[in-house]
Every structure is written in C-alpha cells, then in structure tokens.
N, C-alpha and C positions, 0 to 999 in steps of 0.2 A: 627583594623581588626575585622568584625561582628565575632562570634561566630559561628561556624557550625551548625546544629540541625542534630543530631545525631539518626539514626532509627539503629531498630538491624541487625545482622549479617542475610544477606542471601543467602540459597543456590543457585546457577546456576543454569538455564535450564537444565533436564536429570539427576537433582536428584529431592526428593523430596519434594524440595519446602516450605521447613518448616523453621517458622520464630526461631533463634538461639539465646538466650540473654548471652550464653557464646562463643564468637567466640574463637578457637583456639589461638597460642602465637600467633602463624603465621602470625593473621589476626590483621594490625591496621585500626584504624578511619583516614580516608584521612582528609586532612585538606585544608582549599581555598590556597594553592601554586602549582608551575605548579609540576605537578608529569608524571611521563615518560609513554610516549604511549605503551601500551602492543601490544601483537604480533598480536592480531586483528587488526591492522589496516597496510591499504599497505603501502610497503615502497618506493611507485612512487607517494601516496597521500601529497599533500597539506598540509604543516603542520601551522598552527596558535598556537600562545599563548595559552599555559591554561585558561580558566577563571573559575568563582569560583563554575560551579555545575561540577562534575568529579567523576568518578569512578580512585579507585587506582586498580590496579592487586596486586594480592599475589601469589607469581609464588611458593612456598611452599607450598602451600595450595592445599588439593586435589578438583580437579576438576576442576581449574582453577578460583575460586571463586573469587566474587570481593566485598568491601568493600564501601560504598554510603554516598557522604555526600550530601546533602541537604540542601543548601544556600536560603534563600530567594528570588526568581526569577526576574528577570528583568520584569519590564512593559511593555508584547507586546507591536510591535508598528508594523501596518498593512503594509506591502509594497506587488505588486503583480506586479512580472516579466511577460514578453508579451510572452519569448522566451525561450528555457532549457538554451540557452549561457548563458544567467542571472543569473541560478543557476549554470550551473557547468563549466562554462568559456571555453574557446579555449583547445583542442586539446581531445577533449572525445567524444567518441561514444557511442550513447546508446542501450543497451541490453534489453530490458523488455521481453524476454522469460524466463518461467519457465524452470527449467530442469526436469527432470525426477530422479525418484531414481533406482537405480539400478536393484534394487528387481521390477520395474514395466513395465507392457509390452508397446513396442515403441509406441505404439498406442493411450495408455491414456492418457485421456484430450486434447487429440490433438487439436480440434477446436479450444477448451480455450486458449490455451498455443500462437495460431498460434495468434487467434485474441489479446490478451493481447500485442506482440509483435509491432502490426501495429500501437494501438493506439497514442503513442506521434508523428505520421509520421505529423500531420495538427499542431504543436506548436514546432516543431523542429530546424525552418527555416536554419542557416548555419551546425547545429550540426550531426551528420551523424547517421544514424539510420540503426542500421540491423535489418529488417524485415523482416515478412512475405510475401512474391508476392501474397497475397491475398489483402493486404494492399495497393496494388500499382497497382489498375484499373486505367487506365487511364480515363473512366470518373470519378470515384469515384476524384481523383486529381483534375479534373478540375473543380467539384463542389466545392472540398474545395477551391481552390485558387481563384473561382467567388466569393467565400463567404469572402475573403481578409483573410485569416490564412494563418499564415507565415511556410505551406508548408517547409519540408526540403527538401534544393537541392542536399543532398547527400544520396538517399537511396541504400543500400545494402542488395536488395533481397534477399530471399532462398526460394527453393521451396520443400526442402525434408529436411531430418535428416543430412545430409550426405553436403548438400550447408550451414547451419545452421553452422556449423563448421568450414568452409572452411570462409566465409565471419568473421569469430572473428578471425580466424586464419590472415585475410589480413586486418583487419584494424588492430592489433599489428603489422604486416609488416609496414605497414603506420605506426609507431609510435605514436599511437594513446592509448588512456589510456579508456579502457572500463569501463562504467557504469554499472555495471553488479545490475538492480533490482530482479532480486533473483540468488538465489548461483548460480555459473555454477561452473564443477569442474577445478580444478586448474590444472588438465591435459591440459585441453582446455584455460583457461586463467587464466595463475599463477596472483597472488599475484601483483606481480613487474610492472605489466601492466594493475591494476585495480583502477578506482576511490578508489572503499573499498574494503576490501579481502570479498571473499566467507564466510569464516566464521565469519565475522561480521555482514553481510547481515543474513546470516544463522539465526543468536543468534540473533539478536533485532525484527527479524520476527516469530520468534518459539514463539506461543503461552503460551511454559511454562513462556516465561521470561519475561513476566510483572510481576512476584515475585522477580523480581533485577532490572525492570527498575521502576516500579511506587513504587511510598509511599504506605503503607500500608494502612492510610485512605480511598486512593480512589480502591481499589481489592476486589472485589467480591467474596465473600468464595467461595474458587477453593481448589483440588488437586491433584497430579500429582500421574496417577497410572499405573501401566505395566499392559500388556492384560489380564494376567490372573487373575488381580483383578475387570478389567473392568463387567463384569456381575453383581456382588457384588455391585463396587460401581455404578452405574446406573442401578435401578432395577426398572422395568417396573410402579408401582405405585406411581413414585415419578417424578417431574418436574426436567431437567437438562439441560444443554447444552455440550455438548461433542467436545472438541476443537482436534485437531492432535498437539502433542509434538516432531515437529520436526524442524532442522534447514534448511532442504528440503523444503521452503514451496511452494505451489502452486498460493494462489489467489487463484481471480475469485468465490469466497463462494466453495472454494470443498474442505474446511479444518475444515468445523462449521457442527454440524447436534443437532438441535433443538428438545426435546421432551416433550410431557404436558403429565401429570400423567395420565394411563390411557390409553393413545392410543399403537396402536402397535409398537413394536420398529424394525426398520429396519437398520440396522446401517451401513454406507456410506464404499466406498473404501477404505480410508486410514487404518480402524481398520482390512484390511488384509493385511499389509504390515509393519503397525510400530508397534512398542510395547514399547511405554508409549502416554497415551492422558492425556488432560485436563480433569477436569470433573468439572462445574460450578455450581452454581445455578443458580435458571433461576427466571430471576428477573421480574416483570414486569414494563415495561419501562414507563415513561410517557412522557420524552424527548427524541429526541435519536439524536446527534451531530457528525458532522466529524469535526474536526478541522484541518486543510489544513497549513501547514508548509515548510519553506525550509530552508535548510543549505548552503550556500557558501563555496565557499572557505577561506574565511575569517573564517569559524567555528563560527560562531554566529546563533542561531536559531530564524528565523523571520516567524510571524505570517502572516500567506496570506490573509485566512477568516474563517470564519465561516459558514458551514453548517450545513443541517439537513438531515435526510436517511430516505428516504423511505422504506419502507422494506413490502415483502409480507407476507399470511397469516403464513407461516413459519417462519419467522422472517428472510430472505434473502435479503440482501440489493437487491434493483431495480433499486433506479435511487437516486440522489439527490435533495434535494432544498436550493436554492444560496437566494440573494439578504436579501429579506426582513424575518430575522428568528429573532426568541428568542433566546438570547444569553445565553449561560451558564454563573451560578454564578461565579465569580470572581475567587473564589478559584480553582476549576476546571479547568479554562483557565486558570489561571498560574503553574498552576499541567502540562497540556499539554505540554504549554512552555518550562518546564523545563525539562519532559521527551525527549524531541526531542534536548534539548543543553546536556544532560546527553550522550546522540547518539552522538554527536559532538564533545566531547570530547575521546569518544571512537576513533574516526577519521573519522564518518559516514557525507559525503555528498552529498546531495541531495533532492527531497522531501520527503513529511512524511504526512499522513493522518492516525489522533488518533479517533477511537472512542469512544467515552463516552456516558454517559446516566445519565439521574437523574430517580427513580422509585419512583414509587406513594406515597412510603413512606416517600420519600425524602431520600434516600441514593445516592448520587455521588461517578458514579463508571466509571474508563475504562473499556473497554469491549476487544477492540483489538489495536495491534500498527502494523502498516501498513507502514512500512518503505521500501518504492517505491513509485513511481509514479503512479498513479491512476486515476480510472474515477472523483474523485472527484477533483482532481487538474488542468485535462485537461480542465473541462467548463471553468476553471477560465482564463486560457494564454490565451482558447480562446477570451472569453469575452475583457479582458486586451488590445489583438493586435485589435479587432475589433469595439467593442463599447467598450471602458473604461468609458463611461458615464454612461454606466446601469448599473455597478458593483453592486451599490445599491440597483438595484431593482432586482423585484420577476422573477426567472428562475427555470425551474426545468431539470433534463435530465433523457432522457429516452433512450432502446434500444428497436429495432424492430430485428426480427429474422426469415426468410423467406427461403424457398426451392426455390429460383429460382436467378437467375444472379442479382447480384447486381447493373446491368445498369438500369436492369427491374423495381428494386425498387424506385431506383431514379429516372425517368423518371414517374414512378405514383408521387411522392413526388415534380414534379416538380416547378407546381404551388405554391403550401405552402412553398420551398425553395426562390422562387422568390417577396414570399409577404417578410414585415419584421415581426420579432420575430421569426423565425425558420432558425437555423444554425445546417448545417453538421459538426460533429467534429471528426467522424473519421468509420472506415468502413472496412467488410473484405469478400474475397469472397473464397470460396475452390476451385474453378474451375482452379484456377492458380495457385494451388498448388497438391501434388501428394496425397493430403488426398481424398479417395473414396468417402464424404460424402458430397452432393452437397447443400451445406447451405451458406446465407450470412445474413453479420448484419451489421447495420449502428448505429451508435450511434448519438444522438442530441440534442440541447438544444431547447428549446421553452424560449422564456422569453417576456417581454411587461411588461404593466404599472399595473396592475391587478392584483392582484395574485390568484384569483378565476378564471378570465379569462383565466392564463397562463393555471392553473391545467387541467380547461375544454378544454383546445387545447393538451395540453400535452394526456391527456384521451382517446380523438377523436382520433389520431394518434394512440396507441395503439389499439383500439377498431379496430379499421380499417384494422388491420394487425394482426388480432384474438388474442391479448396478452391480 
C-alpha cells in the first residue's frame, strides 16, 4: 500500500483558516482504507467504496474539522455525458436555484437566481427540472429542440416564491431525490430526500474552504476575516480580491468583488449581510482555466474538459472558451482531479467546475471550486448530444441580455440560429414570471473550425445587442 503524503492539520470554513503543524489528540492522519461517511453527506445518497483520496471527520474536534490525506491522483481520463441521467442516474430532480439567506430581502438577485434555475432545462432530457417559467417560452423550447438538445420532458415551473416551494415539495411527493446545486433549507428539503445534504453543498462552495479542500501549494495567500476586521484588512492602497465566507452561496459572480490599488472601493452586497469574507491577493493571471468535472454515482471523479474564461475588465467571468485551449500543467490538472474525488468522498454527486490560473510569475493556483452545475458544463452536454464531432474544436459562449420578450430576440437571432455554428443553450424571460423587471437573456455557443473566426462571430453577436 503507497504511503499517504501527509499536508498539515486544517481549520474548517468559519474559522480562520490557519495552517496547524500541531493538530489536537483528537485529530488523526486518515490513511488510504475506507473510513465512515460523516454527517455531511445524505443518507438517501448513493453510497460507493472508499477510494484512496478522503477526508476523515473528527467528531471531537471543535468545529467539525476534518483531517486530509493526499494520495497520488488517478490519470484523468476525459469522458463527456450527452444528458444529467449520465451523471446522476434515474430518479433525481434538478434544483439549480439559489436560495436566499435569511437576513436578505425576497427580492435579491432575483433575476439571477430565476435565470440560473432554467439553465440545465436544453441538456436535461428524461431528468426533471424545477424551474423557472421564464425558462419554459414555448418558443424559446422549440428553438432548442430545432437545435437537437435533449430538452427535458419534465419541467416543473414556478413562477413566484411561494410555487418555487410547492413544486420541491411535489417532486419529494413523487419520491424523487432532489439535486439541490446550492443549499436550500432542510425545512424545504431535508437531508433524507437529497442527492447531497445542504450542508455539503454549503461547505465545498463557501469560498473559505479551499483551505480544507486544495493542497496548500496550489492557494493563494488568502485570509479569513469578520467585518470588523474587513476595512483594515483590504485598505484602499493595496490590490485584493474579496471573496463572501459563506455556505449560503449564490453564483452567478455576486460572491467575488475585484480591487486594484488605487481606485475607489465600493464594496458589493453580501459585505452587508455576512460577517466573515475572504480576503485574497490579487494575482495577475496570465492563464485562466475552468476545468469541467463530474461525479456518478459510482463516486469516482471524471475529467469532462478543459476550458478557458473569459473574464471582463473587472476580472468577471463572461463566457467561456471550449475546444482548442492550452492545457494546464500536469500538476495542476491532477491537483483538480483530486479535489473534486476529495468531494466524492465526502458523498458530493454531480458536476464541478474548478478554477485555476497560472500568473506571470508562474505560480499555480486555484482561485474558486464551483461545485454545481454551470455555464461552463452546459456548452459541453450540449455540444456532446449535438455535434460530438467538434468537441475538439474552437467554441466560445456568450450571453446577450435584452429589455424586450425573448421571442423578440430570437426571431432577430433567427438567421444566424439557422446557419451552422450558432447554438441556443438555454434562455430566460421575466414576463412569465411575477418579477416586475422586464429583462431576458439567452445564452449561446458559437463554434466552427477557426478560432479567430469563431471569436469575431461570437464578438459581432455581442456588439449587436450593445454588450
């Protein structure tokens, strides 16, 4: 039996994050045998063998801390499912709404929250999706299924706060095992009825805990401070990035707020509501990678692909680029790997999109672990069910975001939908829903043989629709 490689003792999420070279008695070194699933994970989940990357629990330990052993990683090996059945098999519904935190008003992020929900509606096919009724235009549906996306044929709309509930509440009626991609509360859908519990979703997406899930090599000098240290440590003359330290999390970039030494600081919503963030340094990138993962039920973590992120002048991911990239060094991609099977041993199934970055200096670092489903995963099932022959080559995707019906939009898009190399992947409108603010977006991929060519098409489309 290999040896373990042994990293030091580290705290949990919600404390602060400081690396320990005496762990308490409490605390031992896991070692490669199967060791008992701790209370994070449901107890309606799928359970598989151990394998040899695993966190132990120390249920004496204050905090709930956990103990890391670090095996040698398996050799990704690429496979990319067409369909969610692929990853997370027969009898599970998927959730991709955020929820809200308690402390905040019904209101916030609505758009965001609504549209995140609709997106896996065009790569669903049998799998049942509670979404948003913004998501379900009936032309928006009939463009994706002319575009051949294997559409779900069971959607279960909401149109308010109050249907949103009602429909998680009746797919448990249906004895159905919810895929909850961010927490919802266990008022609304316990434990016993969830692919993974709330609080596992919670802690592998809360920004502080890349200090218990990644190796220490690849971490970015970060750390973890309550409010009232935040002024102090992020002070106006100094470069940083300011993460939200919670298991609440949102998406959609409203959890990151970017700042260069110098400019004014205006600091985002969440720093009136939570009290601990992240506090980073702000590196500059000169690669910047999503690597696109999934879990089975079988618990083994398999590599999808590799992308790259675009990201605006703020450093806000936009859109992606698929096919033809420069691949992160070795160690890096097996750093991924292993973080997303260290998830799976926790009991976490489903996808995962990591990102990472090499900076000019050449330090290799993860930046965020994005354990859901995401825009970077969806080009890919699409691609997969429709052309699996371009996997390879250059695609990028973009959104457009417009004040007017989303039939409006597609209907100018019509033509360019109807050449090839422009696929609709998913889309959302407010009009059919009880949010007052009359906006829609469509999401897309461009791809072709080019990858100059795809860029300037991808470009043209934004430009066209003032983005």
């Amino acid at each position: 039996m290999d040896e373990p490689c042994r990293v030091p003792y580290i705290e949990q999420a919600g404390s602060p994050g400081r690396l320990r070279s005496d762990p308490p008695a409490a605390c031992v070194w896991a070692v490669r045998r199967p060791v008992s699933r701790i209370s994070l994970v449901s107890s309606a989940c799928q359970r598989a063998p151990a394998v040899s990357l695993s966190y132990q629990h120390v249920s004496t330990a204050p905090h709930g801390r956990f103990a890391i052993t670090l095996s040698p990683p398996r050799s990704p090996a690429v496979t990319t499912p067409s369909a969610l059945a692929d990853v997370y098999g027969p009898g599970v519904a998927m959730c991709a709404r955020p929820a809200l935190a308690p402390t905040e008003p019904p209101g916030r992020h609505r758009h965001t929250r609504d549209v995140l929900s609709a997106r896996p509606i065009a790569v669903a096919a049998g799998t049942p999706v509670i979404c948003s009724a913004g998501g379900t235009d009936p032309t928006l549906l009939a463009v994706l299924r002319n575009g051949g996306l294997p559409v779900s044929t069971d959607l279960r709309e909401f149109r308010d706060e109050a249907e949103f509930a009602a429909r998680v509440r009746e797919a448990i009626g249906d004895g159905l095992l919810i895929s909850m991609e961010y927490p919802q509360p266990t008022t609304l859908c316990p434990d016993d009825h969830a692919v993974k519990s709330a609080r596992l979703v919670g802690h592998l997406n809360n920004k502080a805990s890349i200090s218990t899930l990644v190796d220490p090599r690849f971490q970015a000098r970060r750390r973890v401070v309550p409010r009232r240290q935040l002024a102090e440590a992020a002070p106006a003359d100094t470069s940083w990035v300011l993460k939200a330290a919670t298991d609440e999390s949102h998406g959609g970039s409203l959890d990151v707020y970017l700042h260069r030494a110098g400019d004014h600081i205006t600091l985002p919503a969440f720093t009136d509501v939570l009290g601990e963030f992240v506090v980073e340094e702000y590196l500059r990138i000169r690669r910047n990678w999503g690597i696109q993962l999934s879990i089975g039920v079988d618990a083994r973590a398999r590599l999808l692909a590799i992308t790259e992120q675009r990201v605006d002048a703020t450093g806000i991911y936009v859109g992606g680029i698929f096919g033809l990239v420069t691949p992160p060094p070795t160690e890096l991609l097996a750093e991924c790997v292993a973080i997303a099977q260290r998830a799976a041993d926790l009991g976490y199934r489903g996808l995962c999109s990591l990102d990472c970055a090499q900076s000019w200096d050449g330090q290799l670092v993860m930046l965020d672990l994005n354990f859901r489903i995401t825009s970077g995963t969806i080009p890919l099932l699409a691609l997969q069910s429709v052309r699996p022959d371009t996997l390879d080559q250059p695609a990028e995707s973009t959104k457009l975001t417009v004040p007017a019906p989303i039939a409006e939009l597609l209907a100018e898009l019509r033509p360019a939908l109807s050449a090839e190399g422009l696929l609709a992947i998913a889309g959302h409108d407010t009009v059919r829903t009880d949010n007052p603010v009359r906006q829609s977006t469509l999401q897309l991929l461009v791809f072709g043989d080019d990858p100059d060519e795809v860029a300037i098409r991808r470009g043209a489309l934004e430009a066209q629709f003032g983005h």
